[in-house]
C-alpha positions in Angstrom: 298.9 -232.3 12.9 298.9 -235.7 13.5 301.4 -238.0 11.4 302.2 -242.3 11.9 306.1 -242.1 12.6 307.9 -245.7 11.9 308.4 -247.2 15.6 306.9 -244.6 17.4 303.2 -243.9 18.4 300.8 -240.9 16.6 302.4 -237.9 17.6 299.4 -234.9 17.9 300.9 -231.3 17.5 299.6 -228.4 20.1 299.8 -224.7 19.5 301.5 -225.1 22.5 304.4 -226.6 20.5 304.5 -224.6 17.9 307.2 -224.3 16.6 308.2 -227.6 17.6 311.7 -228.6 18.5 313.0 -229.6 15.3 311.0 -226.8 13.7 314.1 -224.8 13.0 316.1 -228.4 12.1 313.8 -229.2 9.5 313.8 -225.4 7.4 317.5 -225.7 7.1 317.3 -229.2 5.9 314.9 -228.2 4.0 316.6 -224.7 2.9 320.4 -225.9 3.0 320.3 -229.7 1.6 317.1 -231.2 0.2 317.0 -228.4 -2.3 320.1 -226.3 -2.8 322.6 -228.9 -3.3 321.2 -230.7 -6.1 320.3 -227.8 -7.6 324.4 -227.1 -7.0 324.8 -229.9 -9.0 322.8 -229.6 -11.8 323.6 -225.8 -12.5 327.2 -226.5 -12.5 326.7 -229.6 -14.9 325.3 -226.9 -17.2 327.9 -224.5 -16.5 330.4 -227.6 -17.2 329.0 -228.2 -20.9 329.5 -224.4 -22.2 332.7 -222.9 -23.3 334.8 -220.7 -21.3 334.6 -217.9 -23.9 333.6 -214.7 -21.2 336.2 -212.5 -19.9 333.8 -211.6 -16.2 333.2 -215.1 -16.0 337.4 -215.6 -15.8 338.0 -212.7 -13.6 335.6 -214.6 -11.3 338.3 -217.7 -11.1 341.1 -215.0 -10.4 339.4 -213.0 -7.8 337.5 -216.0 -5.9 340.1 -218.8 -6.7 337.7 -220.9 -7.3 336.4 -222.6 -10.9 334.5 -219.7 -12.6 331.2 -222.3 -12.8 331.7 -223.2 -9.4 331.8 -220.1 -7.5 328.4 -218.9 -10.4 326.7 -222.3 -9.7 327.7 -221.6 -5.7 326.1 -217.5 -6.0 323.0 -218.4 -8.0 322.2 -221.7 -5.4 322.7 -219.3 -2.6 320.0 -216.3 -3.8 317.7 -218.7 -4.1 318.0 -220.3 -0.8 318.6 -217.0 1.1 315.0 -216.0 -0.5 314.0 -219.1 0.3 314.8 -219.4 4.1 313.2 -215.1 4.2 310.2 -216.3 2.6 309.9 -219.3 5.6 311.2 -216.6 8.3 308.6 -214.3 7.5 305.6 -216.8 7.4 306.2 -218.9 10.0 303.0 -218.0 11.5 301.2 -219.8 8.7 299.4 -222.8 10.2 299.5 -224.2 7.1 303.0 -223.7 6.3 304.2 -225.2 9.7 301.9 -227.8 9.4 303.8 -228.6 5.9 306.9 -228.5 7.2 306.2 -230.6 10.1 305.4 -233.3 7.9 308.4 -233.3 6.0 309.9 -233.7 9.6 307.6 -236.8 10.4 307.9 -238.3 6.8 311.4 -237.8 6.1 313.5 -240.7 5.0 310.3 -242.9 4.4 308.6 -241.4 1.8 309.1 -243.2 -2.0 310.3 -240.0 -3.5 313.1 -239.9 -1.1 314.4 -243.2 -1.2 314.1 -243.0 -5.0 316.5 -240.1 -4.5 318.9 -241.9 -2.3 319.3 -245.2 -4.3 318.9 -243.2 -8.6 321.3 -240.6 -7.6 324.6 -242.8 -7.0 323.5 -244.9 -9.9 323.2 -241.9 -12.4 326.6 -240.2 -11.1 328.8 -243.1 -10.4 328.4 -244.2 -14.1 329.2 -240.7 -15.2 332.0 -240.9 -12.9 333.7 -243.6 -14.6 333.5 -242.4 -18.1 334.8 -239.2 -16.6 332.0 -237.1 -17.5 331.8 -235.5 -13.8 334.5 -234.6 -10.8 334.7 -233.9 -7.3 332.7 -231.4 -7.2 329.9 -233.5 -8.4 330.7 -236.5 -6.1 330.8 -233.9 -3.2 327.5 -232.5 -3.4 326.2 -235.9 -4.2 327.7 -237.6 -0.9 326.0 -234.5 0.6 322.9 -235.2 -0.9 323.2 -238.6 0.7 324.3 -238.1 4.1 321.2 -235.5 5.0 319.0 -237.7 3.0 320.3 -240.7 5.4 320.5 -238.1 8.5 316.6 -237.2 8.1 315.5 -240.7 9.4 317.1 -240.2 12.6 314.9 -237.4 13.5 312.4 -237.8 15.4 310.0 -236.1 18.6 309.2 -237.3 22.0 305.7 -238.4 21.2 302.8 -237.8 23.1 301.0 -240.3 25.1 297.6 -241.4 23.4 294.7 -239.6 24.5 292.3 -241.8 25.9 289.0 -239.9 25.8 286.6 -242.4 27.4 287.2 -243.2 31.1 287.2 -246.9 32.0 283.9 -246.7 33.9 282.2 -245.1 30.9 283.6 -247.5 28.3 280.4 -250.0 28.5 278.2 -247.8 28.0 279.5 -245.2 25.7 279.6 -248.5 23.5 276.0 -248.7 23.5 275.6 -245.4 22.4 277.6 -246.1 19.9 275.8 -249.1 18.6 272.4 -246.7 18.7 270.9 -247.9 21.4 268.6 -245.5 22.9 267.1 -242.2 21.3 269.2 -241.9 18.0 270.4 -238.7 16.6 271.8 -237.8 13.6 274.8 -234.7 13.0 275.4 -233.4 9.2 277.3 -230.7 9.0 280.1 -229.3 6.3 283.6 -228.0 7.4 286.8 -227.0 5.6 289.5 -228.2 6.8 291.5 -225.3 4.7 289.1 -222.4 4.8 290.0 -221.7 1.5 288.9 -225.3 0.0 285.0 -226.1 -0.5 283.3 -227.3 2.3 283.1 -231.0 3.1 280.5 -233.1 4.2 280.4 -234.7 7.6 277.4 -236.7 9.4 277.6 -239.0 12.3 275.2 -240.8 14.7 274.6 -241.1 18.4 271.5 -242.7 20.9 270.6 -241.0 24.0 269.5 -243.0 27.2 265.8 -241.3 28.1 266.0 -241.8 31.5 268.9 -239.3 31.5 267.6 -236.7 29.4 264.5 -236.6 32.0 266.9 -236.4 34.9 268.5 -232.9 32.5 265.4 -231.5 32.9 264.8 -232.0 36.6 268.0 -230.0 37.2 268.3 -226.4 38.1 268.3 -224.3 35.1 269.4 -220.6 36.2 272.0 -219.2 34.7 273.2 -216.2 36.0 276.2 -216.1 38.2 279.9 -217.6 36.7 279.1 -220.2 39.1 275.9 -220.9 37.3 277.9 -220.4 33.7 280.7 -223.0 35.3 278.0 -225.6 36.5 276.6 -226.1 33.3 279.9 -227.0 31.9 280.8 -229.0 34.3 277.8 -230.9 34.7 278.2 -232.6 31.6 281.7 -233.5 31.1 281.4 -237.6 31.9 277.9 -237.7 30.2 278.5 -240.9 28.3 276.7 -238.9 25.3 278.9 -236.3 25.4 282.2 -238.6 25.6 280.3 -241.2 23.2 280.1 -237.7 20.8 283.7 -236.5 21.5 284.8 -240.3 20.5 283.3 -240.2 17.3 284.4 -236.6 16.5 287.8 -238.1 17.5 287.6 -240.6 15.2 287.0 -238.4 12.0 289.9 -235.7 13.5 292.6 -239.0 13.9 291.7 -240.3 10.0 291.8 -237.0 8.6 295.1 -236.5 10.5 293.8 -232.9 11.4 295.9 -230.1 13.5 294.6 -229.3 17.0 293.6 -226.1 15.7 291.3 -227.9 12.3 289.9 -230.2 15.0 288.5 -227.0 17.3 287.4 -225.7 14.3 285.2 -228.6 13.1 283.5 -229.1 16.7 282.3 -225.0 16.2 281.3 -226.0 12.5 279.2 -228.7 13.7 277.2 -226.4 16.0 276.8 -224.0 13.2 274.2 -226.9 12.1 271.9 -226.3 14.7 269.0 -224.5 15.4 269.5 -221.0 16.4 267.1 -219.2 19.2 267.3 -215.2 20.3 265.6 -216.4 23.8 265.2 -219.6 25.0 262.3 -220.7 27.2 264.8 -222.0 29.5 268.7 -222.2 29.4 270.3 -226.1 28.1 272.5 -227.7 29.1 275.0 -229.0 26.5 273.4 -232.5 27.3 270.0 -231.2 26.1 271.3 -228.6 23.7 273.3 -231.8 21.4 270.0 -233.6 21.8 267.4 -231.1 20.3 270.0 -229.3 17.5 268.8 -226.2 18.9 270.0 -223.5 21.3 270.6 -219.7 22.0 273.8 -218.2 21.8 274.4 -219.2 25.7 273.5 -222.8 24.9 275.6 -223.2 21.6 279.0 -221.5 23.9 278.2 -223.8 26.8 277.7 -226.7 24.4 281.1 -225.5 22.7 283.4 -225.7 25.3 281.7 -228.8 27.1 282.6 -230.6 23.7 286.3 -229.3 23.5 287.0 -230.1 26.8 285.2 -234.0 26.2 288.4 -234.2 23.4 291.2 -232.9 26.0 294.5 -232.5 24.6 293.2 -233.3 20.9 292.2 -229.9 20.8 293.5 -226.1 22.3 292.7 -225.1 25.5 289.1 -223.3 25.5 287.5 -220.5 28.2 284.1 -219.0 28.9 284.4 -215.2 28.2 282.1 -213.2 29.2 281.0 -209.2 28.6 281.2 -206.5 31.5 277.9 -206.6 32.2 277.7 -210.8 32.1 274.7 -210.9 29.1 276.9 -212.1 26.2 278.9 -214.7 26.2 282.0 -216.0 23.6 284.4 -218.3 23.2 288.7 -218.1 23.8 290.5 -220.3 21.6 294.4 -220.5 22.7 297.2 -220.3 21.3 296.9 -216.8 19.0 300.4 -216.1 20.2 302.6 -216.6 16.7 299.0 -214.6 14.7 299.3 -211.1 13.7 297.7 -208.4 16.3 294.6 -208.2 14.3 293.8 -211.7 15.1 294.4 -211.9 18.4 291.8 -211.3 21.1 292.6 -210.9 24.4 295.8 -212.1 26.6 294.6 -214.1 29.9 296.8 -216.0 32.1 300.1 -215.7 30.8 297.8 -217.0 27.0 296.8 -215.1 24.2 293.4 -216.6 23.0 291.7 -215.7 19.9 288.0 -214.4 20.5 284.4 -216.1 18.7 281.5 -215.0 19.2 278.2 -216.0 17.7 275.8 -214.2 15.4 273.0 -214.6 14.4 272.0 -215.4 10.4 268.9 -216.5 8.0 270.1 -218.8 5.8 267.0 -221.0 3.6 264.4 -219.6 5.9 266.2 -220.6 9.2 267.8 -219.0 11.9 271.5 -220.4 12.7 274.5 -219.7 14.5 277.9 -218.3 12.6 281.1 -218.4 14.3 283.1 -214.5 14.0 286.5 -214.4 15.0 287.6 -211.1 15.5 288.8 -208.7 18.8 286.4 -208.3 21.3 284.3 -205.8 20.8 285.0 -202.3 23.4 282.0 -203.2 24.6 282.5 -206.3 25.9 285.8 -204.6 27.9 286.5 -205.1 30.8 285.6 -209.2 30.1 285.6 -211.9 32.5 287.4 -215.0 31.8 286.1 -218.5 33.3 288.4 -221.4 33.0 286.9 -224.6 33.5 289.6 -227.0 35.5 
């Protein structure tokens, strides 16, 4: 997740940094002050206003020596944050939930609500004070609700540097493309940022030069070997149509402030939008396969990963995989590490990746390509693994 930190640059989140080093910092800020201490202080200012009428309630003071509301208001405040810090234990492989907690992280100490909380809360207890309607135990856990208010602004990451995805000699001319100048071509697709939200709509533009989609088809075109599989990815990396497509992607993933992971996932739902083929006449490269919306299974994977690795660092780390007998072809998407074993598919490298493969459906008439994420199949076993360097 990217977030805009005050006097710091855009700081983009990895799998590779999950969790992240104030992670842990920011669930007991979360678990021990934000929330339990005012809600300290306003079950014992209830406690406070009944009558001290209850016999357990007084052999409470004697055997705790402690105020029989304080030591309640102290037992019922810490049940609810001992469930509370389980609950974030046990789902802290939640992409969503670590994403939600790494904003509070980023935001903390800027947002309105916070500062409204820092400047109300002295101005509704000190009055109270004065009239001797509260005590120290009030004042305490206010001061603490002040200090880690005030403490949370002095957190902050090393940030990234800023991923500059168009080389300096490309920059000229990816700007034409830009601008539409050439053969234009036009992407709508829909993607869900949280799969379980409806589907949003996307579309983009970008011109291709002619002269280089003639000189795609005047190069060799077998496909066979992993050297074959590698040299149509590589081919293609500094295309300026496939940087000048990576930019524009880049642009929608920075606005929407997407995770690394949301941002690999769009690229794949864009490529859902093509055309799908069982056989092509001849295999694409990912240069001709983003012009003509149209590819088989080999195209669409090459096409994949050429993207992904046009967007560097904005996205996980992506590898060819490939069945024992080298006729299918999927996708490995790292950093599966933190996901239950069911999700995972297949450890490489010192990684664990998770596994998509295409299939095929018929949806209005038309063949496309759907992304499954799943194990890989014991067919597939044992796979090869190409990483492209």
């Amino acid at each position: 997740m990217a977030e805009r930190v005050k006097g710091l640059r855009e700081i983009i989140y990895d799998p590779e940094d999950v969790p992240s080093p104030v992670f842990a910092g920011t669930v007991l800020w979360v678990a021990l002050f934000f929330f339990p201490l005012p809600l300290m202080l306003l079950i014992h200012w209830w406690l406070n206003q009944q009558p001290e009428t209850t016999v357990w309630l007084r052999l409470i003071s004697v055997i705790t020596g402690l105020d029989w509301r304080v030591a309640l208001a102290a037992a019922v405040t810490s049940s609810i944050c001992i469930g509370l810090v389980a609950w974030l234990i046990r789902n802290l492989a939640d992409q969503n939930l670590i994403g939600f907690v790494q904003s509070i992280t980023d935001k903390a100490g800027l947002e309105w609500w916070q500062r409204g909380i820092m400047w109300i809360s002295p101005a509704v207890i000190i009055p109270l004070a004065l009239f001797r309607k509260t005590g120290i135990i009030e004042l305490a856990l206010l001061a603490g609700v002040e200090s880690a208010l005030f403490a949370t602004k002095r957190i902050a990451r090393f940030p990234r540097e800023e991923v500059n995805l168009v080389p300096y000699e490309l920059v000229a001319e990816v700007e034409q493309l830009r601008k539409l100048q050439g053969e234009v071509v036009t992407y709508n697709w829909h993607f869900a940022p949280v799969p379980e939200m409806q589907p949003e709509p996307f579309s983009l533009e970008i011109a291709f030069n002619p002269s280089r989609l003639e000189e795609a088809e005047q190069r060799p075109h077998q496909r066979e070997t992993e050297s074959d599989w590698l040299r149509f990815i590589r081919t293609d990396l500094q295309t300026p149509e496939i940087v000048a497509l990576a930019d524009a992607l880049n642009e929608i993933h920075e606005e929407r402030k997407w995770t690394p992971f949301q941002r690999c996932r769009n690229v794949l739902a864009l490529l859902e939008s093509f055309e799908a083929e069982e056989e092509a006449e001849k295999a694409r490269f990912a240069l001709e396969t983003f012009y003509e919306r149209k590819g088989s299974a080999g195209d669409i994977v090459v096409a994949a990963i050429t993207l992904l690795k046009a967007l560097k660092e904005t996205v996980p780390e992506a590898v060819l995989v490939m069945d024992r007998d080298k006729k299918n072809v999927g996708l490995g998407i790292a950093g599966a590490e933190d996901m239950p074993k069911s999700f995972q598919g297949f450890t490489y490298d010192g990684r664990t990746y998770f596994f998509v493969e295409l299939q095929m459906t018929d949806m209005e008439g038309s063949k496309r390509w759907r992304w499954s994420w799943r194990p890989v199949p014991e067919g597939w076993h044992p796979i090869t693994v190409l990483k492209v360097r």
